[in-house]
C-alpha positions as CSV (number, residue, x, y, z in Angstrom):
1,X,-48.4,-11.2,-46.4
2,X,-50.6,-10.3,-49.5
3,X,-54.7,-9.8,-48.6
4,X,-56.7,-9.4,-51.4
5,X,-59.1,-6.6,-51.3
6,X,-62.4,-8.3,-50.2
7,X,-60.3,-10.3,-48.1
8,X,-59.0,-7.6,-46.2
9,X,-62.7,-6.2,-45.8
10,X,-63.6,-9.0,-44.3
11,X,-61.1,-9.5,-42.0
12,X,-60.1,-6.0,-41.3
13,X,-59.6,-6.1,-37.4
14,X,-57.1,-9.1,-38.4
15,X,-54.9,-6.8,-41.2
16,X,-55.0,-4.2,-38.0
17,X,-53.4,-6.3,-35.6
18,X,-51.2,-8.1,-37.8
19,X,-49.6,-4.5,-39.1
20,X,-48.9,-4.1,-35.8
21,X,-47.3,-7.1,-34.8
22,X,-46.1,-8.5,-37.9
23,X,-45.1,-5.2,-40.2
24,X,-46.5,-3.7,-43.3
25,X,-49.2,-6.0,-45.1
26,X,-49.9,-5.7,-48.6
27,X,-53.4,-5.1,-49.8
28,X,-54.0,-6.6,-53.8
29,X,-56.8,-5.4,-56.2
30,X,-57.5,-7.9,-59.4
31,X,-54.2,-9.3,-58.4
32,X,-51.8,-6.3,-58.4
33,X,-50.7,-4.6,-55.2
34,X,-52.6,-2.0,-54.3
35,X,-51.9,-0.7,-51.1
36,X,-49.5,-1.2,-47.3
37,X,-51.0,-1.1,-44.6
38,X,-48.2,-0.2,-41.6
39,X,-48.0,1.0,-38.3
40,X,-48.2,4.8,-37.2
41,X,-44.6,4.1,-35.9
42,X,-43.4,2.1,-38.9
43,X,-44.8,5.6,-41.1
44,X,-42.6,8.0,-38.7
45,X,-39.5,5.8,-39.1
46,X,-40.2,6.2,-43.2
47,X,-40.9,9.8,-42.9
48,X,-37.3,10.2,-40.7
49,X,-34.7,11.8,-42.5
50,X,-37.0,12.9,-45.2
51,X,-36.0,16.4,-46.3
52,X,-38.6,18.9,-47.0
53,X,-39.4,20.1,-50.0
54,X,-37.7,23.5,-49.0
55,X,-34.6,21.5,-47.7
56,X,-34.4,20.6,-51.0
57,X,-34.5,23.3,-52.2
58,X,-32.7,25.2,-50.6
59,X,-29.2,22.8,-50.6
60,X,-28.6,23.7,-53.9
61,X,-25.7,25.3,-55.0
62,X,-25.3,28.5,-53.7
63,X,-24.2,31.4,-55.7
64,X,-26.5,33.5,-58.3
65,X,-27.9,30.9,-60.2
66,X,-27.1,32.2,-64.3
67,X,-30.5,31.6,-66.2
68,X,-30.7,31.8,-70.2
69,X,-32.6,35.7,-71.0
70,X,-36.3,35.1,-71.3
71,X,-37.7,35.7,-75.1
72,X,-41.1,37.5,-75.2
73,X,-42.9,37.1,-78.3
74,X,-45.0,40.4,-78.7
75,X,-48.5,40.3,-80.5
76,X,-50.6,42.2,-81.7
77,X,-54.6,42.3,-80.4
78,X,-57.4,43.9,-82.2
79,X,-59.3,45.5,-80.4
């Protein structure tokens, strides 16, 4: 269900309980969606699985990874 902002104010205890027992409820702003409200539990079931951001990284490929030489531009500073 969609609750538009001052909606939602109003009635917040409702959008609480309803998360709960119904699921994620949609929050609008001047008509556009704006934000989900969910369950702590529905949030951990998202966040599940979810690599890291050093899982990520690190499931690359292994090996030396070949990277082009790096140009350095000298100038010169008056002093």
């Amino acid at each position: 269900m969609a609750w538009q902002l001052q909606e939602a104010k109003a009635k917040f205890s409702e959008l609480f309980q309803k998360a709960l027992d119904e699921g994620p409820q949609t929050v609008t702003r001047h008509g556009k969606d704006a934000v989900v409200m969910l369950s702590a539990e529905a949030y951990r079931k998202l966040q599940e699985g979810k690599p890291s951001l050093k899982e990520v990284l690190m499931s690359g490929p292994e090996g030396e990874l070949e990277l082009p030489p790096r140009v350095v531009q000298e100038r010169e500073i008056d002093w």
